[in-house]
Backbone bond lengths (Angstrom), bond angles and torsions (degrees), N, CA, C in turn:
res aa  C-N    CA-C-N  psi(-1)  N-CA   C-N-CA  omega(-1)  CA-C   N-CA-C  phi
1 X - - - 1.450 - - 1.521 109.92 -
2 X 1.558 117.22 -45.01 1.322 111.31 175.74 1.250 121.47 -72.07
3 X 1.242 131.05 -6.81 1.599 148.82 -171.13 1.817 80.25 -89.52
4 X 0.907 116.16 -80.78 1.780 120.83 -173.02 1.824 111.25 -29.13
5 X 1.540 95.42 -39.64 1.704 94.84 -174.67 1.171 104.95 -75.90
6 X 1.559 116.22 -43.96 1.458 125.85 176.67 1.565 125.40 -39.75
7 X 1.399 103.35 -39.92 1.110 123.06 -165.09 1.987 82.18 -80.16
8 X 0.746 94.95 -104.01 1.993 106.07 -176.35 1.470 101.08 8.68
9 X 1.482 113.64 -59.93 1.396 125.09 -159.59 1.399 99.50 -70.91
10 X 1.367 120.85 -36.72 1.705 111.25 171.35 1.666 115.64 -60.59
11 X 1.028 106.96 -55.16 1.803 122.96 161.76 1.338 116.04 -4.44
12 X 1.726 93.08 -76.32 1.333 138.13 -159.45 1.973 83.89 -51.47
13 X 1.410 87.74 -87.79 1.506 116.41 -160.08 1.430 100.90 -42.94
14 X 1.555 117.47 -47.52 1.753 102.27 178.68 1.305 122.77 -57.29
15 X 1.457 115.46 -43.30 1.652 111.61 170.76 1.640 111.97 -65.32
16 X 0.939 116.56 -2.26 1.303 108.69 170.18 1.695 126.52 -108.88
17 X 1.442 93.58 17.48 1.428 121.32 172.71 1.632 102.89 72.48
18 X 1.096 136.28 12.98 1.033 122.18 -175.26 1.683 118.20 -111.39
19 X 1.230 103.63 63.89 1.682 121.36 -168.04 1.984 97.86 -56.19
20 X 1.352 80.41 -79.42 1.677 95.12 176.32 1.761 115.23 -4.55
21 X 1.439 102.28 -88.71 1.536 131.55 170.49 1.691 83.57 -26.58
22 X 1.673 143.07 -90.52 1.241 167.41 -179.80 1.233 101.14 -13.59
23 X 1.204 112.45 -39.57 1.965 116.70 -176.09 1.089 109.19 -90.50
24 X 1.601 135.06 -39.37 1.168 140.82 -160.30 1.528 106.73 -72.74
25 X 1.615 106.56 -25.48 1.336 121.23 -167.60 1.559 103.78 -81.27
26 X 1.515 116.84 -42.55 1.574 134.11 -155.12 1.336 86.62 -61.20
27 X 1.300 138.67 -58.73 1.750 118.47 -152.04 1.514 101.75 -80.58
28 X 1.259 121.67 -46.14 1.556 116.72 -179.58 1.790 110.12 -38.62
29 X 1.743 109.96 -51.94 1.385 100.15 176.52 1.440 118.25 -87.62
30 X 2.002 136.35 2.97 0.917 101.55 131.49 1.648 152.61 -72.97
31 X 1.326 92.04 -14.02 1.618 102.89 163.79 1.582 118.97 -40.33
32 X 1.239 105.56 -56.71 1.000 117.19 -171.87 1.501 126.22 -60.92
33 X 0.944 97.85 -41.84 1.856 123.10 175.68 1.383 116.45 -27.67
34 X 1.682 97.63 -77.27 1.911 121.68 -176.50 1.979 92.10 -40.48
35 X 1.358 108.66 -64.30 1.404 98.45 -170.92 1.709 124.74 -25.48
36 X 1.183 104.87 -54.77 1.753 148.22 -156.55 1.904 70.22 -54.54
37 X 1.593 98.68 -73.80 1.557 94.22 -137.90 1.821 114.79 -84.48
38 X 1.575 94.76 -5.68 2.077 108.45 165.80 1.984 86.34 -68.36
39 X 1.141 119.96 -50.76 1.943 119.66 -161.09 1.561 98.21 -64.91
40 X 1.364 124.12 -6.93 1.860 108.04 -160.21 1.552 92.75 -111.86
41 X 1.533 117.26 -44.98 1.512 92.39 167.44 1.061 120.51 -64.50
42 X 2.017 135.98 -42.85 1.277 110.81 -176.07 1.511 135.93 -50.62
43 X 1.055 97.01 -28.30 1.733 106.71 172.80 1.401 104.00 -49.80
44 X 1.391 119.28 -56.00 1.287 119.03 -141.22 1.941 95.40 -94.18
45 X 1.046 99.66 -2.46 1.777 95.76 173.74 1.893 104.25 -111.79
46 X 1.373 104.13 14.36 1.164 107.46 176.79 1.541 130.01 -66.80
47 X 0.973 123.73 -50.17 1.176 139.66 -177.85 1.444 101.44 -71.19
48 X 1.289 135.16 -48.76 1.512 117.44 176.14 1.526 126.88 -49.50
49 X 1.874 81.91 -43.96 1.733 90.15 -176.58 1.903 109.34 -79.41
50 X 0.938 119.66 7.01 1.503 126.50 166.58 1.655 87.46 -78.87
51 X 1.143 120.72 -87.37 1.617 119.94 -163.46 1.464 125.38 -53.23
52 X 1.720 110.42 15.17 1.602 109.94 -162.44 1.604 71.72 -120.10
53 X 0.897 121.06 -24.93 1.873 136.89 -146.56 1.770 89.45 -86.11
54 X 1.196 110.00 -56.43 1.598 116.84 -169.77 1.767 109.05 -74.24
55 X 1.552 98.01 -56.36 1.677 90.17 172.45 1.885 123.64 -61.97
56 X 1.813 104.84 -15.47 1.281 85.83 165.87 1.552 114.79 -84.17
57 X 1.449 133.97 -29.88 1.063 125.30 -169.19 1.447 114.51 -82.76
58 X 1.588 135.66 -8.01 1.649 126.89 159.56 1.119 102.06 -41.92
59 X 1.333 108.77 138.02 1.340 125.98 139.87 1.389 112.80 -137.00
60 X 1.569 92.45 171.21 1.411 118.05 164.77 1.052 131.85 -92.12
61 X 1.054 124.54 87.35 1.615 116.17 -165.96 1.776 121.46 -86.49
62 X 1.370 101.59 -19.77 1.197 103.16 -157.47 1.777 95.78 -151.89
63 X 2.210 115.09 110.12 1.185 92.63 -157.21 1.720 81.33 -155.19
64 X 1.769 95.43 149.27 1.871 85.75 -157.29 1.832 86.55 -167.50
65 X 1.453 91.82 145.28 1.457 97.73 171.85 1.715 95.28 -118.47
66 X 1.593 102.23 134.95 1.333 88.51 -175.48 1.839 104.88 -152.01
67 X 1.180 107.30 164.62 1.734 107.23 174.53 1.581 122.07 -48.45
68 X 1.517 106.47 -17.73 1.763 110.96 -166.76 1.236 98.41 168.64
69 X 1.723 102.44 166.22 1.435 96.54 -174.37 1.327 97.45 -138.97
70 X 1.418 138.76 114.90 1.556 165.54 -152.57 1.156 111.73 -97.74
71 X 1.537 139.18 125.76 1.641 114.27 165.06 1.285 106.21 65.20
72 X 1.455 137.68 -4.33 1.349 105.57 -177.61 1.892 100.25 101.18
73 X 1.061 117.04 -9.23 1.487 119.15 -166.37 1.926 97.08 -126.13
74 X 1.474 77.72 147.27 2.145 96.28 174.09 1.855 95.88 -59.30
75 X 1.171 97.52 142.83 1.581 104.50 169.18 1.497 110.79 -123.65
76 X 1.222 139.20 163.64 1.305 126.09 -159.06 1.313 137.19 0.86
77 X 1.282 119.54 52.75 1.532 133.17 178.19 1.525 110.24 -50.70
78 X 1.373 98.05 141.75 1.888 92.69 167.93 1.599 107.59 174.37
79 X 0.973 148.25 -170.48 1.651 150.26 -154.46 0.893 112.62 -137.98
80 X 1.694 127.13 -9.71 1.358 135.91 168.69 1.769 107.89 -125.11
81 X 1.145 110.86 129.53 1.695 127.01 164.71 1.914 120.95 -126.01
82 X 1.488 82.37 144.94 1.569 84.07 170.58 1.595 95.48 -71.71
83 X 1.525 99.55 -177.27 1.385 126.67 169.82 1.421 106.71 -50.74
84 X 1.545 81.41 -77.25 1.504 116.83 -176.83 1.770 116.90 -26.45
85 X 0.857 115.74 -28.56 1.275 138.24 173.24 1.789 113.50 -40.86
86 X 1.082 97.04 -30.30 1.306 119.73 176.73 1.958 123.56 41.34
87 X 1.127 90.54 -3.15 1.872 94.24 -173.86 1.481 95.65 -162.58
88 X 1.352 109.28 141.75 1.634 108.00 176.35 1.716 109.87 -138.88
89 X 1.039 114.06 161.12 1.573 111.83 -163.72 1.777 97.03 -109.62
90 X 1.125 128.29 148.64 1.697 113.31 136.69 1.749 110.97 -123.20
91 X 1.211 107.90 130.47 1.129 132.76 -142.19 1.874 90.68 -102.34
92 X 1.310 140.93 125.61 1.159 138.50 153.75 1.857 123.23 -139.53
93 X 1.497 81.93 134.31 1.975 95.93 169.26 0.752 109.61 -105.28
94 X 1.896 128.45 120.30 1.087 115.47 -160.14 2.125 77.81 -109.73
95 X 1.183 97.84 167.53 1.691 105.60 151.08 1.853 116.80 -163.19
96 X 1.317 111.83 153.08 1.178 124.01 165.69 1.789 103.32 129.28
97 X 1.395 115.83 -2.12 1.211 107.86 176.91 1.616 130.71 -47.03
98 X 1.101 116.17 120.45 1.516 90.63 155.15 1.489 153.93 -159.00
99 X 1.749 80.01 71.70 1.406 102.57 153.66 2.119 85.40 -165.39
100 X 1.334 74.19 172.15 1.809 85.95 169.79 1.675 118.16 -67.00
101 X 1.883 86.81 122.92 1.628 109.33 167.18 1.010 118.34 -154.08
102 X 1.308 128.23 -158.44 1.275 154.65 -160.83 1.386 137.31 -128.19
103 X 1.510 111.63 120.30 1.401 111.42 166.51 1.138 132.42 -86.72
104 X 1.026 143.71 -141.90 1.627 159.91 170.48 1.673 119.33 -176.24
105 X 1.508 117.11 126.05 1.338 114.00 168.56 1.627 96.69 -117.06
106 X 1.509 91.46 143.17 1.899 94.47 -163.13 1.917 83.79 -132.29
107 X 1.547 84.56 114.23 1.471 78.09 -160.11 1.771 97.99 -99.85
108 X 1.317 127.88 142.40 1.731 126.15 -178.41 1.549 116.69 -131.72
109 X 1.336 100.27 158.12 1.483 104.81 -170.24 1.343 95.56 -126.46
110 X 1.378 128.17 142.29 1.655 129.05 -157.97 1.398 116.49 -1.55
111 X 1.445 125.33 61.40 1.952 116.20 175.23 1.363 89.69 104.81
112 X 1.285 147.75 -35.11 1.489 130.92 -149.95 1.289 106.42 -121.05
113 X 1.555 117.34 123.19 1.336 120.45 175.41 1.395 122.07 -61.89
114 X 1.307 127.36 114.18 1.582 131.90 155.83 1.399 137.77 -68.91
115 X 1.267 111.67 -52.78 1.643 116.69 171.47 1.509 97.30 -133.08
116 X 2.069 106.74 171.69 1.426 106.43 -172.73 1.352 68.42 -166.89
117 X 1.250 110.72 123.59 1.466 139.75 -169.55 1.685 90.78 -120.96
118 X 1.636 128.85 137.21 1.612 136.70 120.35 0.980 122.40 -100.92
119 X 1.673 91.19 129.07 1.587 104.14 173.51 1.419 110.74 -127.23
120 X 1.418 92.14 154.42 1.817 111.96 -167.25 1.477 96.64 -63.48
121 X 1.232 103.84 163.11 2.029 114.27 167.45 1.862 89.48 -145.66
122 X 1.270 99.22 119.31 1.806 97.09 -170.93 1.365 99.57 -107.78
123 X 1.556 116.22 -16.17 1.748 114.29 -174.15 1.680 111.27 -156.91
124 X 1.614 102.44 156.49 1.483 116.13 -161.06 1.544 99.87 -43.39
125 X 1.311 133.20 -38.18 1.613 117.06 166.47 1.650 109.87 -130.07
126 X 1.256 108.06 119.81 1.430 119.03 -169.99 1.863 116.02 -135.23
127 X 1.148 120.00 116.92 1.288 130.90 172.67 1.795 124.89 -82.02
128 X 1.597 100.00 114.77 1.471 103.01 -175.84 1.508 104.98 -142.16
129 X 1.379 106.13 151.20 1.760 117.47 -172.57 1.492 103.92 -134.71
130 X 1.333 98.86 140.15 1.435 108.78 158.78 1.499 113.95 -119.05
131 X 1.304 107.98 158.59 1.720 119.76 -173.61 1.549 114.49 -117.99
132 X 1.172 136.84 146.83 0.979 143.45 -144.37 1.805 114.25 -153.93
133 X 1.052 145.23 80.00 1.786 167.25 -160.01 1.803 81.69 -57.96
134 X 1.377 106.31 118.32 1.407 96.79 157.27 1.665 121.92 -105.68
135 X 1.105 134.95 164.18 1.422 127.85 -154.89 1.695 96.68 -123.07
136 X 1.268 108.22 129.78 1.486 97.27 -167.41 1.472 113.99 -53.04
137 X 1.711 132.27 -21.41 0.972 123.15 -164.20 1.891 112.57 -92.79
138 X 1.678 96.19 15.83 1.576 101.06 -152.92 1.983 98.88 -102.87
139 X 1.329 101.17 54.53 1.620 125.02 -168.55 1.621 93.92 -76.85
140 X 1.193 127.92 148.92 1.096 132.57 -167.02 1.492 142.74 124.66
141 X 1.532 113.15 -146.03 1.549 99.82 -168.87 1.256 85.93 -124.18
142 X 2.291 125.99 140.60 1.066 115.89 -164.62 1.587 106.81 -138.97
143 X 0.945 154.52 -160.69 1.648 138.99 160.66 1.722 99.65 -176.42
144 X 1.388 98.07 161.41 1.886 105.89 179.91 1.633 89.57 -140.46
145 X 1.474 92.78 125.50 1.503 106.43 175.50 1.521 114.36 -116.11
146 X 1.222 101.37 119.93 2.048 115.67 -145.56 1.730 86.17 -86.93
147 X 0.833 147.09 96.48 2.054 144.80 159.41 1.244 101.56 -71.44
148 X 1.598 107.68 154.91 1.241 132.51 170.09 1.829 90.99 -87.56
149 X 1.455 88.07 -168.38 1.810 88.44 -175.88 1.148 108.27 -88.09
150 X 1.301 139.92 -9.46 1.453 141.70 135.76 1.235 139.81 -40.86
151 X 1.290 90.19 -15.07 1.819 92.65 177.48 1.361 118.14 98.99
152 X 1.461 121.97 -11.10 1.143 145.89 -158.57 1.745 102.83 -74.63
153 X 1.312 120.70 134.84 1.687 105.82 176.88 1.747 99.72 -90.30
154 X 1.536 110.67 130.04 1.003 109.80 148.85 0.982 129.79 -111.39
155 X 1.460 144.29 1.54 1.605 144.08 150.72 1.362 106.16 -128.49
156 X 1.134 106.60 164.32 1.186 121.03 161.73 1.580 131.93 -129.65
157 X 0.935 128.09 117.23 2.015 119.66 179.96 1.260 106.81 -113.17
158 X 1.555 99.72 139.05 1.443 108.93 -178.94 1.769 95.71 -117.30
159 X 1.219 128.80 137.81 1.070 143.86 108.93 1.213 173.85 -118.93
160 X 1.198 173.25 -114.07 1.549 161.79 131.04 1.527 111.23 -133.24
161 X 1.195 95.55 149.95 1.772 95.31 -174.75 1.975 85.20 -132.19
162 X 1.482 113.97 133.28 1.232 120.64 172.16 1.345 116.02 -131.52
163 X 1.261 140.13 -166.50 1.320 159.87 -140.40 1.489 105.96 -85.30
């Protein structure tokens, strides 16, 4: 559209003998131009690169399978459990958000997914747990794989639950 006015006003101004004035004007508004059209794509690739921007900066900082979670903190954390144990926590601090999202704990029992918990993340460092019923016969090798809201794994925990 401004190329269209531009154009007119050269038109205009040459039949009106005033070329000179017409030139003096032309580089100032191509100057101006290049700016215009580097500012119209960034906008418009904006919003992706916000969401490539946030899922790279989650992390995990702080990540624990544990008997309970106290205060806000893992309580008997460790990589081996009895059975008996009967309930298990996985414990995560996430930080770097920024804005409100979502995790996932995808919790498995030798290869096979059992539960898949989402949980909110409301601020740049935020603490959330999911819990998990163990079944006395569910002896073995077990892991919780923490996702961004992409699906993306960002931790992983391995543990075993035995006799």
């Amino acid at each position: 559209m401004r190329k269209l006015i531009f154009l007119i006003l050269v038109v205009v101004t040459m039949c009106l003998g005033m070329q000179a004035t017409c030139q003096a004007q032309e580089p100032a508004m191509q100057a101006q131009e290049p700016p215009m059209q580097t500012e119209e794509p960034a906008t418009q690739t904006e919003e992706p690169a916000s969401e490539v921007q946030q899922a790279a900066q989650l992390e995990v900082s702080v990540a624990a399978i544990c008997r309970d979670v106290v205060d806000r903190e893992p309580d008997g954390y460790g990589t081996s459990f009895p059975v008996s144990v009967g309930k298990l926590y996985c414990f995560t601090k996430i930080t770097g958000a920024q804005s409100p999202t979502q995790i996932t704990h995808v919790w498995s029992f030798d290869g096979n997914e059992r539960a898949r918990v989402d949980l909110a993340v409301n601020a740049a460092s935020w603490r959330t747990y999911s819990s998990k019923i163990i079944q006395p016969h569910e002896l073995g090798a077990w892991s919780v794989d923490v996702l961004d809201s992409g699906g993306n794994v960002l931790k992983r925990l391995e543990f075993d639950v035995a006799p």
